[in-house]
N, C-alpha and C positions, 0 to 999 in steps of 0.2 A: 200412312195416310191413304185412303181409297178417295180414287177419282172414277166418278161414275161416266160411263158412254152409254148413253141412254136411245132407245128406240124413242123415236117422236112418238109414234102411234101409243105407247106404255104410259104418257102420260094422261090419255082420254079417256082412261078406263078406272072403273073406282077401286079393282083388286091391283091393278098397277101403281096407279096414286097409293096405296097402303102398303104396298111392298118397297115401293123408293121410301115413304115415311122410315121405313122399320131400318133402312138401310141407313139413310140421313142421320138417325140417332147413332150409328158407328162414329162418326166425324166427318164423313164424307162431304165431296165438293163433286158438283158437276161440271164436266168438261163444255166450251160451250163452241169450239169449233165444227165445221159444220161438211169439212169433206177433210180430207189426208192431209193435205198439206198443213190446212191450220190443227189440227190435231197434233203434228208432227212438231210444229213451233212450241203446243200450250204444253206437250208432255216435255219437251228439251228442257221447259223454264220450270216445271215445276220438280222436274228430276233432277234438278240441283241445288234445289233449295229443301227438296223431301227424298233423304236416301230409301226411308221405306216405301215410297209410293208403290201402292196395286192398283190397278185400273180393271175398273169392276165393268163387262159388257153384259147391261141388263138391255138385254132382246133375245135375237135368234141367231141363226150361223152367220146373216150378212153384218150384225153388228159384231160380233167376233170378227168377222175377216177385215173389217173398219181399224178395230184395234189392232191387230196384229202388224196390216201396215200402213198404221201412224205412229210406230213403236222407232224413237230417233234410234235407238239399239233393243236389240232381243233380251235385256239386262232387266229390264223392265218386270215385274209377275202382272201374272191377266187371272182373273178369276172370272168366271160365271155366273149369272142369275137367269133362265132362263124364261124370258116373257117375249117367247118369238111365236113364228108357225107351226114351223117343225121339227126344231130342237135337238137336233140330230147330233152334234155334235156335242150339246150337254150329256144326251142320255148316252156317246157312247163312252165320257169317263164319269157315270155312275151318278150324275144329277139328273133329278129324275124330275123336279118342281122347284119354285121358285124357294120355297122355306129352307128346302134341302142348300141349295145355293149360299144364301144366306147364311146356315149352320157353316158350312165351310168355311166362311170368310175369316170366323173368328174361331174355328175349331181343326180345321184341313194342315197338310200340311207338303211343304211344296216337293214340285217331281218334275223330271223333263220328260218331253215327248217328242217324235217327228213333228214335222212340217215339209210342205212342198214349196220349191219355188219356181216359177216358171217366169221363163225368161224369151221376152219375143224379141224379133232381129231388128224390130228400130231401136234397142236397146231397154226397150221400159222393160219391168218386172215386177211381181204381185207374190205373197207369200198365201199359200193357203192348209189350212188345219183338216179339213174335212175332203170333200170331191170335187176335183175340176174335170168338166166334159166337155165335148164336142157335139155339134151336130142336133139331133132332134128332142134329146132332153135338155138342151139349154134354150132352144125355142121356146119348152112348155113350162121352163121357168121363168124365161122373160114374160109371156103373157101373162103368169100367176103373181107377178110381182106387180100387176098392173090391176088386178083384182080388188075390188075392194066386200066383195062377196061372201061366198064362203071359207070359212079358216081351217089351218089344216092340211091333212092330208088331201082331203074331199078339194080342198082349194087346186093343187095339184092335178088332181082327177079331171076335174073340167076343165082346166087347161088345154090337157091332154085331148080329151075326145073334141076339141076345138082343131087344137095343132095336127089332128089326125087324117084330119082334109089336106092337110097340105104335107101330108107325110112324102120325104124324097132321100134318097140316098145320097152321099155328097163322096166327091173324089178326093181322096187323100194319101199324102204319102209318109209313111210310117219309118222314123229310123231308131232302132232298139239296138246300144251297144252289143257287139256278140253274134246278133239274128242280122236274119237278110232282108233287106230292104223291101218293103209292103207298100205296093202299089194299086189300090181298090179301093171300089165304091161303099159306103159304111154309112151305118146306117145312125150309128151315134161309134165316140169313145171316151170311156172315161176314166179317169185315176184318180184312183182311191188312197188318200194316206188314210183315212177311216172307211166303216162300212156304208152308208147309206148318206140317201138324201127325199126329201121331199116328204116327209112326215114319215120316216121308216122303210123307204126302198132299199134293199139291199144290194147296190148294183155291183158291188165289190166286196162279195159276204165274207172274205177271209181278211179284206185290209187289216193292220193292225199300224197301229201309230207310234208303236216301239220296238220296229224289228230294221228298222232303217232300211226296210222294201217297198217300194209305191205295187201297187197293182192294178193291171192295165184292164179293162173288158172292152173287148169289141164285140160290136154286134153290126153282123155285114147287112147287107141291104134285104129288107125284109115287108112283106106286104103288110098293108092294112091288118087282114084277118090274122095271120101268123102272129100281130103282135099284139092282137087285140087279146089274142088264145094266151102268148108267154106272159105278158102282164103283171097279170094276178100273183106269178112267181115269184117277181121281182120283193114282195114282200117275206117271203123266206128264204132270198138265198137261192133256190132252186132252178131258177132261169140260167144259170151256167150247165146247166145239164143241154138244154137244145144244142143242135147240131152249126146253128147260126151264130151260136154265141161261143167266144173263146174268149181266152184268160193268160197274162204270163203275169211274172214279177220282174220289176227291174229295179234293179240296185246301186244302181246310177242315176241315167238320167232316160230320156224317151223325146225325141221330135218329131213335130208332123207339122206339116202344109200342106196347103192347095194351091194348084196354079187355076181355081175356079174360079170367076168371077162372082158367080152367084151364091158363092161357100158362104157365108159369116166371117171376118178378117178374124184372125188370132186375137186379136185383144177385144173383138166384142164377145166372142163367144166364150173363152176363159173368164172373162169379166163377169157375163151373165152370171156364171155359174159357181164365183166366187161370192157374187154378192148373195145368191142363193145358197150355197153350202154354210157359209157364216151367217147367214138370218136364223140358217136352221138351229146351227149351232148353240148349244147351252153355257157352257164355261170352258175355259180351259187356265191349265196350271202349271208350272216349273219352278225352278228354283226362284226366282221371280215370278208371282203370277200375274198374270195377265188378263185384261177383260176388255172385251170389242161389242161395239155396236153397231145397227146397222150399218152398210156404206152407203152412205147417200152422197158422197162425192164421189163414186168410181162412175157415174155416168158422164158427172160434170166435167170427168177425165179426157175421157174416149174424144180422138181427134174426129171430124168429120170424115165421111164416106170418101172424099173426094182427096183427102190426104193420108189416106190408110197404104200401109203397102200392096202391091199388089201380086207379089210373091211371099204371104206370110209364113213365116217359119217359127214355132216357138219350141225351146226347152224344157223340161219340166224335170227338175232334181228335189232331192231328198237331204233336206238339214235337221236342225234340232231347236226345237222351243221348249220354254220350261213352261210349265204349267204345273197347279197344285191340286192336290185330291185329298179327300177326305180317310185318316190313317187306317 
């Protein structure tokens, strides 16, 4: 049985209305809880009464990262339909459009993949499929989520040349099993279990989501002009080349904190960047597959400013989802 996690926004549009139609004749139900928690309850009750249940995430990378964790167990399959922004995460296991999604549903067949999870020190934790970041690309996806504008890549774009006034470096401490403890100012960082975000940025152009390695990129503090120049890279991968920009893998896990006050706490900024990597996101599959929609409860989540830690520290490790693909 497919239970749909639907983007709100999917339902206002008339090729969206015809894409759920085509879906709906599957046998499909719509989920109708409306942040994690009740998601968490409606999949417990229906995954015992439907051993086959797929949980279809028609949107982008944030409704992906919705489903993933409202998933009572990983036992679950998630499948894709991709009617997000930037889809990043369908196009990088091979859904390319929404038809394509669809053919998989009744024609795909299931596979596991990584996943990250990342684990902050007031004990919460968030599982993510695509890119979690720090720093000034999760700023220019919090404003782009708040867009109601342009779609897209180009939605991103202005974000940016927005967030670009208030570009700053943030202080961070970096601990990588193995490596020596990294203490600097950085201008974002982020890990990639996939490559890209934001309608095709590559900011982690080697990720792969089945070699059980996260990949790290930092990019230390860098001016306006310098990044206005690297940029355009970012879309082929090629911005690992600058002297500013470095790269490991880790096959473990990766911490960092700030003892900043003016930093972003660990669980808004992985947050942002969760609900953005899963909006982007298109499908994902395993031996159970699995489908997420936007999160519109991970806001609802976030404790207030005033109860946030003030020494955050989060984890970020490397497990496995199943997810299915097309044979």
């Amino acid at each position: 049985m497919y239970a749909l996690l639907i983007k709100p926004s999917v339902k206002q549009t008339r090729n969206g209305r015809k894409i759920l139609a085509t879906i709906s004749e599957l046998g499909a139900i719509e989920l109708t809880g409306a942040n994690i928690s009740e998601l968490r309850d409606e999949l417990a009750s229906l995954q015992t009464m439907h051993q086959d249940l797929i949980v279809v995430a028609c949107g982008g990378d944030g409704t992906v990262h919705l489903a993933v964790n409202s998933f009572p167990d990983m036992q679950i399959p998630v499948a894709v339909v991709p009617l997000g922004t930037g889809n990043d995460f369908a196009r990088f296991i091979g859904i390319k459009n929404p038809l394509e999604g669809i053919r998989i549903l009744s024609e795909g067949c299931a596979t596991t993949m990584d996943h990250g999870v990342i684990s902050i020190s007031d004990g919460d934790s968030r599982k993510f499929v695509g890119v979690a970041s720090c720093g000034f690309d999760a700023q220019v996806n919090e404003r782009a989520n708040r867009y109601r504008g342009p779609t897209g890549t180009l939605k991103y774009l202005v974000a940016l040349l927005v967030e670009l006034s208030k570009l700053s470096a943030r202080a961070l401490e970096i601990l990588i099993p193995g490596e020596a403890r990294r203490n600097e100012r950085m201008t974002l960082v982020a890990v990639g279990n996939t490559t890209s975000y934001g309608g095709g940025m590559k900011m982690c152009p080697t990720a792969n989501a089945n070699d059980g390695v996260l990949e790290v990129t930092f990019v230390a503090k860098v001016s306006r002009r310098v990044l206005l120049r690297v940029l355009p890279k970012v879309f082929w991968g090629t911005h690992v080349k600058h002297p500013l920009v470095t790269q490991t893998s880790v096959p473990r896990s990766i911490s960092a904190g700030s003892h900043s006050r003016s930093m972003p706490m660990a669980n808004e900024w992985v947050w942002d960047q969760f609900r953005y990597t899963l909006s982007q996101a298109g499908c994902e599959c395993g031996k159970q597959s699995q489908q997420l929609r936007r999160n519109l409860g991970l806001w609802n989540n976030r404790r207030p400013p005033s109860m946030q830690p003030r020494n955050p520290e989060l984890r970020i490790r490397k497990d496995y989802l199943v997810h299915s693909r097309s044979p």
